[in-house]
N, C-alpha and C positions, 0 to 999 in steps of 0.2 A: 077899401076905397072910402074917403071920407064922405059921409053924410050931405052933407050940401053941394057934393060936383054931384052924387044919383039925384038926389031930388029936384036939381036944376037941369038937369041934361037928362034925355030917355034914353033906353037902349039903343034905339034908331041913330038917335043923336051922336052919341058917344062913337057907334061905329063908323059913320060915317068922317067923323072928327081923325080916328085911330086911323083910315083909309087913306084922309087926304095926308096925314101926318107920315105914313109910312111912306106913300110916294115922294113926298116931298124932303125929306131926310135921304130916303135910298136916291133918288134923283143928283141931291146935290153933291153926294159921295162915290155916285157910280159916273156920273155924265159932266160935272161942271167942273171949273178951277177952284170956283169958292171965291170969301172974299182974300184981299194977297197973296193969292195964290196959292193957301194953306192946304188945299184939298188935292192938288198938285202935287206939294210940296211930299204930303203923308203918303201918296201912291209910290211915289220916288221909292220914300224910306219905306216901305214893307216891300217891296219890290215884288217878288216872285213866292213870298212867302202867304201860308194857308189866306192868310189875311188881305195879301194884298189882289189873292186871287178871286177872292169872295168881294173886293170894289172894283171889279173888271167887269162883271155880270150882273144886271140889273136887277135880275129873276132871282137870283141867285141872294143877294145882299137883300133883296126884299123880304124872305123868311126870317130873315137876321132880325134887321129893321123892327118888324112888325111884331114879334115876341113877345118882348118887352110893352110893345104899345097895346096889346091883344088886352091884357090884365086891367085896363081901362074900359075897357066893353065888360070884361066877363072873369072874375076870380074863381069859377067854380071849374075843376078839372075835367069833369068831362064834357062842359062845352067847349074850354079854352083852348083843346086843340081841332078843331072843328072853325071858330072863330080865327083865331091865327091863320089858316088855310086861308079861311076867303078874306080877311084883311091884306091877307098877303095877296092873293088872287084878283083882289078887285085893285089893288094900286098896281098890280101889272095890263090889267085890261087899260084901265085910266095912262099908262104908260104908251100903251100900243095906241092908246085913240089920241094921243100928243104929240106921239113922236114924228117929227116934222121927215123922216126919210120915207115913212108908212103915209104922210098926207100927198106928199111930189110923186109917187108912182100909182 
């Protein structure tokens, strides 16, 4: 991780960043069109394929997601899959407490 993103952002920070990041990346590939329809378009073409099963599930594509972004909190292995869990974990609660069919009933 470079030098001046730890020193400017804290641990706190960083996860918090990696949380809203992962929802919101998983969000607009599980639940939206995107813009032109692009995101539409990519469910089309993977169709029923590993992949296109893993953008159907929000839960699911959120461990995807959040991976990658985990290594931004924490390069050390044996937090980062601990870290990864509840990055993943907290952009699913943040999911459940959004989701407009969970607010109407």
């Amino acid at each position: 991780m470079p030098l001046i993103f730890s020193m400017i952002f804290s641990n706190e920070l960083r996860f918090l960043l990696a949380v809203l990041a992962t929802w919101r990346l998983t969000h607009l590939l599980a639940e939206e069109d995107g813009p032109w329809d692009v995101v539409v378009q990519l469910r089309v073409w993977l169709g029923k394929s590993i992949l296109g099963q893993a953008l159907d599930c929000f839960y699911c594509l959120s461990l995807w997601i959040a991976a990658p972004l985990t290594l931004m909190v924490d390069r050390s292995l044996h937090y980062w899959f601990l870290t990864w869990l509840a990055v993943s974990g907290a952009s699913c609660l943040l999911e459940r407490a959004t989701d407009r069919k969970n607010l109407t009933s």
